[in-house]
C-alpha positions in Angstrom: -23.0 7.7 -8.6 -24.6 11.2 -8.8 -23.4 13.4 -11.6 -24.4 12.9 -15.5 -27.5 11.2 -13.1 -27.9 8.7 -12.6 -25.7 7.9 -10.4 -24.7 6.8 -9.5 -20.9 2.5 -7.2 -18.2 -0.7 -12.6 -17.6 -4.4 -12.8 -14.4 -5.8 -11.3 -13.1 -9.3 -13.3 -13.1 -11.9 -11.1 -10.4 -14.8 -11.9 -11.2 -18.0 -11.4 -9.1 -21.0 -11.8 -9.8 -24.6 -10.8 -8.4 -27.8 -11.0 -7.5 -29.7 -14.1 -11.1 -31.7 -14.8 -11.0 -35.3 -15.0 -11.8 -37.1 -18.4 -13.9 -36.0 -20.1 -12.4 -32.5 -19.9 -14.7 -29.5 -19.5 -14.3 -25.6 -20.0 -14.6 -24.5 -16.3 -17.6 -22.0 -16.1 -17.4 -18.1 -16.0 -18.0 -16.6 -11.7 -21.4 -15.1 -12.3 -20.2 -11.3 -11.2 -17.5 -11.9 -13.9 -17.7 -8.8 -17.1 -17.1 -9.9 -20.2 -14.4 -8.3 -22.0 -14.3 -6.0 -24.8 -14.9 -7.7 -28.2 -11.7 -8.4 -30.8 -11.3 -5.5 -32.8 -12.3 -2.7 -29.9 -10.5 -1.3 -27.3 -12.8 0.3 -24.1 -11.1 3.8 -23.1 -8.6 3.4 -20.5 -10.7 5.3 -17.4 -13.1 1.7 -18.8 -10.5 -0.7 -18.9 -9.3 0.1 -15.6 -12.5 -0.2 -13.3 -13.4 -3.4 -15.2 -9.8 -4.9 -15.8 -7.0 -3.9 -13.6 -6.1 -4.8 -9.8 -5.9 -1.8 -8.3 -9.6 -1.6 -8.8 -10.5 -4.8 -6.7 -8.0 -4.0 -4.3 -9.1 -0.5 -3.7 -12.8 -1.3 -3.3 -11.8 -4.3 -0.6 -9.6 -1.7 1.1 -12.1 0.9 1.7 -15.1 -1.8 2.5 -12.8 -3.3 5.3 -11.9 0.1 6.2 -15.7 0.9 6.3 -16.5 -2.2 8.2 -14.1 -1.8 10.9 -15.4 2.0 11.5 -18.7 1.1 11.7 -18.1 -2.1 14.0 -16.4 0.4 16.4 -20.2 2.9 16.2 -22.1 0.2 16.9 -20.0 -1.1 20.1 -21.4 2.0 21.6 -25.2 2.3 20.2 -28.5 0.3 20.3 -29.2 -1.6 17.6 -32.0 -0.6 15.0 -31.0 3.2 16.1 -28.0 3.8 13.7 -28.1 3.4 9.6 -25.0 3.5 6.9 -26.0 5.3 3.6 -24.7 4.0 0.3 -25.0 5.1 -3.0 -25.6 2.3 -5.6 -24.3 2.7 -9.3 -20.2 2.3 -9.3 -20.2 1.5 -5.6 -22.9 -0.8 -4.6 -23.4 -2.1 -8.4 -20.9 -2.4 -11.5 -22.5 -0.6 -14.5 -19.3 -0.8 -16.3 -20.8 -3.0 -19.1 -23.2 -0.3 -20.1 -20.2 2.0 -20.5 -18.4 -0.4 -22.6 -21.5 -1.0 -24.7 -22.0 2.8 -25.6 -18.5 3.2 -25.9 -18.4 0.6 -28.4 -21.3 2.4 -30.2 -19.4 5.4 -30.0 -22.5 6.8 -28.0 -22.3 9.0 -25.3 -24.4 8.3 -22.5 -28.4 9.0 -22.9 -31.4 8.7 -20.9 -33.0 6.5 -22.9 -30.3 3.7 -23.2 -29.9 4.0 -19.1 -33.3 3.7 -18.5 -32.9 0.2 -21.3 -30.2 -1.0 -19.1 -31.8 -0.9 -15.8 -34.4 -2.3 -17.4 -31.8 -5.6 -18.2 -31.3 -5.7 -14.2 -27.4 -6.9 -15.5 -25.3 -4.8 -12.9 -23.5 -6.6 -10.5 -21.9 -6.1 -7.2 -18.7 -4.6 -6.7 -16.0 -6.2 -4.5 -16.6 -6.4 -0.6 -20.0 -4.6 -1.0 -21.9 -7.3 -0.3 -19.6 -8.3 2.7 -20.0 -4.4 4.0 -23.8 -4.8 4.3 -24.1 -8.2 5.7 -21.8 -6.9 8.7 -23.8 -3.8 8.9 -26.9 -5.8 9.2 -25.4 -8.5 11.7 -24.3 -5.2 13.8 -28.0 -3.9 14.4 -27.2 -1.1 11.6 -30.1 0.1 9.1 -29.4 0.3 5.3 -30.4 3.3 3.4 -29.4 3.2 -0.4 -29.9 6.8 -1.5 -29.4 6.9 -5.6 -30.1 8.7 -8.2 -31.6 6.3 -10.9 -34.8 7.4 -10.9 -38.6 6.4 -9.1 -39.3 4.9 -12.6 -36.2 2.7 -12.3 -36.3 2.1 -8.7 -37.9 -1.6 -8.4 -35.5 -2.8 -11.2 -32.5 -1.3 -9.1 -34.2 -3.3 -6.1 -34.4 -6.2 -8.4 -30.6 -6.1 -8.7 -30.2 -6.0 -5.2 -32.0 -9.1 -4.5 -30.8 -11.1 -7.1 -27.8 -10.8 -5.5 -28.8 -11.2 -1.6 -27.3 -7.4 -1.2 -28.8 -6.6 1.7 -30.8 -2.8 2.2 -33.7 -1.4 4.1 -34.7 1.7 2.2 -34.2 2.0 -1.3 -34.5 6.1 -2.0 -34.0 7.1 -5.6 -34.7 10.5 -7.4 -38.4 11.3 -7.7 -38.9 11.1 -11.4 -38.4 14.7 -13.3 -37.5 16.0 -9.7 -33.6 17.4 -8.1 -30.8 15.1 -8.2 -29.7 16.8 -4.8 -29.2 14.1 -2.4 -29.4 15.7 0.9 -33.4 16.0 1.4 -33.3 12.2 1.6 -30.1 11.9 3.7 -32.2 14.4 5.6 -35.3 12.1 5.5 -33.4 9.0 6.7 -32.0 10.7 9.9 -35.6 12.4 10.5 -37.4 8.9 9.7 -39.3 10.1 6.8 -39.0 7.4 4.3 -41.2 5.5 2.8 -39.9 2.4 4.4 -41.0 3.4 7.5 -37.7 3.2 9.2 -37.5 5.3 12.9 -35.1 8.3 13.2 -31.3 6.7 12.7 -28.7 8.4 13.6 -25.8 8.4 9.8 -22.7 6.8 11.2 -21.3 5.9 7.6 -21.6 7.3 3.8 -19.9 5.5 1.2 -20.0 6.9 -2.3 -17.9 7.0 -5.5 -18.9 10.6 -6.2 -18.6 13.7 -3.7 -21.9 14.4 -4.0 -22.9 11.3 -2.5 -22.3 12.8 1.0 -24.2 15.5 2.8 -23.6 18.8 2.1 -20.5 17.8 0.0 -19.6 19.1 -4.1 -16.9 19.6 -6.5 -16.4 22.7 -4.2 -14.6 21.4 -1.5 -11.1 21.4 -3.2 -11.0 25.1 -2.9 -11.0 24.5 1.5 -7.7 22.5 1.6 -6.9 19.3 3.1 -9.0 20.0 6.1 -12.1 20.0 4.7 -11.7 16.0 4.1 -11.1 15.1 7.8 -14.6 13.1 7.6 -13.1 11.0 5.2 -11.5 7.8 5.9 -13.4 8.3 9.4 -17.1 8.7 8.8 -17.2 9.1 5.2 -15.8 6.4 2.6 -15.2 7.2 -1.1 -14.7 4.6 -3.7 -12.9 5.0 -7.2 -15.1 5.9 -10.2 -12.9 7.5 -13.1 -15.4 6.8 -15.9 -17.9 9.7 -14.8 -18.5 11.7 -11.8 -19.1 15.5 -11.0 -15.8 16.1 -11.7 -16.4 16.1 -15.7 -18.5 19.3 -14.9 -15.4 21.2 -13.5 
């Protein structure tokens, strides 16, 4: 996710169904990354319902991670390991904030600084299909993990928080320096250079996934007006995941 910062990668509902329980009968317990629904009497807007509700949703964030996974199984093949990194954002395609949105859309509250910096704070996201898959291969292929977001320094050890709570692996966690420029690119930039504060050696970008364009170097809103050709990175080197709560787009 990068526009209406932050970011910033959603929840997706996952069913689950076991066998009848013998006597005495039990409810069967909620999956953990399961959302709750909307409350009786309220119905989320439909851009909501769909990222947390529908199947499309699952299946198009499993589609792109596989897709992801098999393009960066064939970089490694051909590169040393611990030289190479994937870049990810985190909100709406690493982590499923869709719960806030409900929340301020129940309130009839658009969003606010002040509430996102609560929520993060509640360290409730949870992670969106296959991500956690993606970055396990990643790391069993020699691959670094740079998560480059723009929640803020402020909120950056909650967001880490988040990650570890749910064993999603990383390496560098870069977030926007507090009151500083959502523009991504200086730390894509400081990733490759091996600049960061993690200490990671130059690594060469084989992979950026993102739900926003902006999430990916050198990339805005702009790029419709080039034509199809000015997407041939995508679906190769760069992966884009389906956000249509918020993006950059609401600018335009």
């Amino acid at each position: 996710m990068t526009s209406r910062w932050p970011l910033a990668l959603v929840f997706a509902v996952a069913a689950c169904r076991s066998a009848a329980p013998t006597v005495p009968p039990q409810a069967p317990s909620a999956p953990v990354a399961a959302p709750a629904r909307a409350s009786e009497g309220f119905r989320a807007p439909e851009a909501i319902r769909w990222a947390r509700d529908s199947a499309e949703h699952r299946a198009l964030f499993l589609q792109v991670y596989r897709a992801a996974s098999a393009h960066v199984e064939r970089e490694a093949a051909t590169r040393a390991p611990g030289t190479w990194a994937v870049v990810l954002d985190a909100d709406e395609t690493v982590i499923d904030n869709s719960l806030y949105q409900v929340e301020r859309s129940r309130a009839g509250q658009p969003f606010d600084a002040a509430s996102w910096k609560a929520w993060c704070a509640r360290r409730e996201a949870v992670p969106l299909p296959g991500a956690a898959a993606f970055l396990s291969r990643v790391r069993a292929l020699g691959g670094r993990i740079a998560i480059v977001t723009n929640r803020s320094a402020a909120e950056c050890p909650d967001t880490e928080a988040v990650f570890r709570a749910h064993g999603l692996a990383y390496d560098a966690m870069l977030c926007k320096p507090d009151a500083g420029p959502s523009d991504k690119n200086p730390r894509f930039e400081a990733v490759a250079r091996g600049k960061t504060a993690a200490g990671l050696p130059p690594l060469e970008l084989v992979t950026v996934v993102g739900d926003n364009i902006q999430d990916f170097p050198e990339e805005s809103q702009a790029i419709r007006e080039r034509g199809d050709d000015a997407f041939a990175e995508f679906g190769a080197r760069f992966f884009v995941l389906p956000n249509p709560m918020y993006g950059s787009w609401e600018r335009n």
